[in-house]
C-alpha positions as CSV (number, residue, x, y, z in Angstrom):
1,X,-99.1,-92.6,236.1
2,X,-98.7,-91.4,239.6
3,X,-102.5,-90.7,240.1
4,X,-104.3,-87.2,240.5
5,X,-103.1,-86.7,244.2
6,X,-99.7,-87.1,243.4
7,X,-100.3,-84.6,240.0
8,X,-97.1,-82.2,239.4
9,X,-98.0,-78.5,239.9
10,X,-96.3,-76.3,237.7
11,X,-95.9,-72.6,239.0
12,X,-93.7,-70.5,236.5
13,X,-91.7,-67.7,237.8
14,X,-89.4,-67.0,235.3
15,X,-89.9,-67.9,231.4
16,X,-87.1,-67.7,229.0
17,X,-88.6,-67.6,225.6
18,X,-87.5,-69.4,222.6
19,X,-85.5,-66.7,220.9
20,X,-83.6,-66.7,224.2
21,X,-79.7,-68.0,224.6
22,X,-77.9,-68.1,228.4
23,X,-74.4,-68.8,228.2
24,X,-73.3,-69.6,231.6
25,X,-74.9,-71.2,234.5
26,X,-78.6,-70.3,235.8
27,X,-79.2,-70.5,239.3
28,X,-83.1,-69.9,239.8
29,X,-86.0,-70.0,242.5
30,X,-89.2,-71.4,242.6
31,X,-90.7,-72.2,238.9
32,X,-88.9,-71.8,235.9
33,X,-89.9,-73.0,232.2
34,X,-87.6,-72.8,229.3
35,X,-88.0,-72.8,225.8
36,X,-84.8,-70.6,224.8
37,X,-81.2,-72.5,224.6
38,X,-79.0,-73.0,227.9
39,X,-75.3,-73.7,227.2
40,X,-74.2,-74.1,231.0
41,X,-75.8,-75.5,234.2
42,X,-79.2,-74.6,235.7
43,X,-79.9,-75.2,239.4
44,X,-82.9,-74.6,241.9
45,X,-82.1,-73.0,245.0
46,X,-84.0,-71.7,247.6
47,X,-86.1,-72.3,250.5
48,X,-89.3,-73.3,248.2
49,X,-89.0,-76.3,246.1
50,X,-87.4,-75.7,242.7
51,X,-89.2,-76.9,239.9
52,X,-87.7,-76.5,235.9
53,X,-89.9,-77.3,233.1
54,X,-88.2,-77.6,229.6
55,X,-90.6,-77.1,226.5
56,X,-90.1,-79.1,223.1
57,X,-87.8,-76.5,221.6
58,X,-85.8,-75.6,225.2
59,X,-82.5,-77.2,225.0
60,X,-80.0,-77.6,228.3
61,X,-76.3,-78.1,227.6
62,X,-75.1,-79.0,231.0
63,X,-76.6,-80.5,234.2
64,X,-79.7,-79.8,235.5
65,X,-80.4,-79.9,239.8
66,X,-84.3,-79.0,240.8
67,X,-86.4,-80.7,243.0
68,X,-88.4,-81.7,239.9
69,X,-87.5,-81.9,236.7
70,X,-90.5,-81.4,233.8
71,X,-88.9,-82.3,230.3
72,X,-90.1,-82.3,226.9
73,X,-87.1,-81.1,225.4
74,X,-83.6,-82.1,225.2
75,X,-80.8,-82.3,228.3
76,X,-77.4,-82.9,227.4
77,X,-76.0,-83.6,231.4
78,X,-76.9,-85.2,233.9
79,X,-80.4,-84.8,235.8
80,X,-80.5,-84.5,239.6
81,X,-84.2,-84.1,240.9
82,X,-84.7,-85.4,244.2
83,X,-88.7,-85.4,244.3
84,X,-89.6,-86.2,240.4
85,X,-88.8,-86.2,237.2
86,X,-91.7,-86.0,234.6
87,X,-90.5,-87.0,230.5
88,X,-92.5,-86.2,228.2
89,X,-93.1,-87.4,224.7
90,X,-90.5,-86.1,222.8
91,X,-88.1,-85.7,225.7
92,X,-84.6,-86.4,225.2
93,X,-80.9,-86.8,227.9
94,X,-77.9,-87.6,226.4
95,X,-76.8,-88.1,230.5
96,X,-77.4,-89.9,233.4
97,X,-81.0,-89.2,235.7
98,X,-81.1,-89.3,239.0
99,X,-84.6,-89.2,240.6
100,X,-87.0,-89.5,243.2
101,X,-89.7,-90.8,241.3
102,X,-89.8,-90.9,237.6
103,X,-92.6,-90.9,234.9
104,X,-91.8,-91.5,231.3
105,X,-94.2,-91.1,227.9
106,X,-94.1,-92.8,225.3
107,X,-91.0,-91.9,222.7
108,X,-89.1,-90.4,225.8
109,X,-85.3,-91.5,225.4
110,X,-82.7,-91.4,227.9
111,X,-78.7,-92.2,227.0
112,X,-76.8,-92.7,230.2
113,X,-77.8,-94.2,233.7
114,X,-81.2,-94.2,235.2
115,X,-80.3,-93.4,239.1
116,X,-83.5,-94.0,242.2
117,X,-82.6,-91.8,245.3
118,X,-84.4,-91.4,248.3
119,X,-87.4,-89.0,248.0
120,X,-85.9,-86.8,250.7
121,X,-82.5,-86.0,249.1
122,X,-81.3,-83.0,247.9
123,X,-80.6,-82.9,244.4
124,X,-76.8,-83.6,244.6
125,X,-74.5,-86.1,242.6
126,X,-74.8,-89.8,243.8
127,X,-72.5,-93.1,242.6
128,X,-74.6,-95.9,243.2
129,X,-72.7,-98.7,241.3
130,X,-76.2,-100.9,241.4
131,X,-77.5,-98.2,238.5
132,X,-79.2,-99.2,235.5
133,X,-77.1,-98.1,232.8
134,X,-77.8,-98.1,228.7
135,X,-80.0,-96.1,226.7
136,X,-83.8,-96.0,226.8
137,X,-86.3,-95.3,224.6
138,X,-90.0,-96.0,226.0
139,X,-91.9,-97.4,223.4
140,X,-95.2,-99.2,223.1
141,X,-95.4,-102.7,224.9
142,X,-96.2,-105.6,222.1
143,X,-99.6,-107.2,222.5
């Protein structure tokens, strides 16, 4: 959607496999991919930008802050990515997302508000009563 140049590089640091559980919240730097079970809030710190990938059996319960947010799994929070947020097919937030740039697949859904911020924020909670609110499911256009 956003073209080759503006392709998502995905640089893992830390993997937490699928037989993995965190209870509590996860502060983490650089790349982090998930495909274990996070009952509390993950966040990207750090002077590189932060950027959390979520497989189709990782699961957030809490809010999630990166610079970029790669989903294909399930968020129940809020989403605070200030660059991008990438949802993939069988993505699903039960929450609002608030983003930078967003691209959504087909099937993605989204229950809550859909939030644009400026490109250069940091990933940080922001009211903006002119936010599209409802739930969304992409789907394919009608001919």
């Amino acid at each position: 959607m956003f073209g080759k140049d503006k392709a998502l590089k995905l640089r893992v640091d830390t993997l937490i496999g699928k037989g993995s559980r965190i209870d509590g919240d996860l502060a983490f730097e650089g790349g982090l991919h998930l495909d274990g079970r996070v009952t509390g809030n993950v966040r990207g710190e750090g002077s590189t930008p932060a950027t959390l990938s979520v497989s189709e059996q990782g699961q957030i319960d809490g809010s999630v802050a990166a610079q970029n947010v790669v989903l294909n799994g399930t968020v129940n929070g809020d989403i605070h990515a200030a660059v991008r947020v990438v949802l993939g097919a069988r993505a699903r937030v039960e929450g609002s997302v608030h983003y930078g740039q967003i691209e959504m697949a087909l099937g993605a859904e989204i229950r809550g508000r859909l939030v644009p911020i400026g490109a250069d924020a940091a990933p940080r909670l922001v009211e903006d009563s002119g936010a599209v609110t409802g739930r969304y499911t992409v789907t394919e256009a009608a001919g």
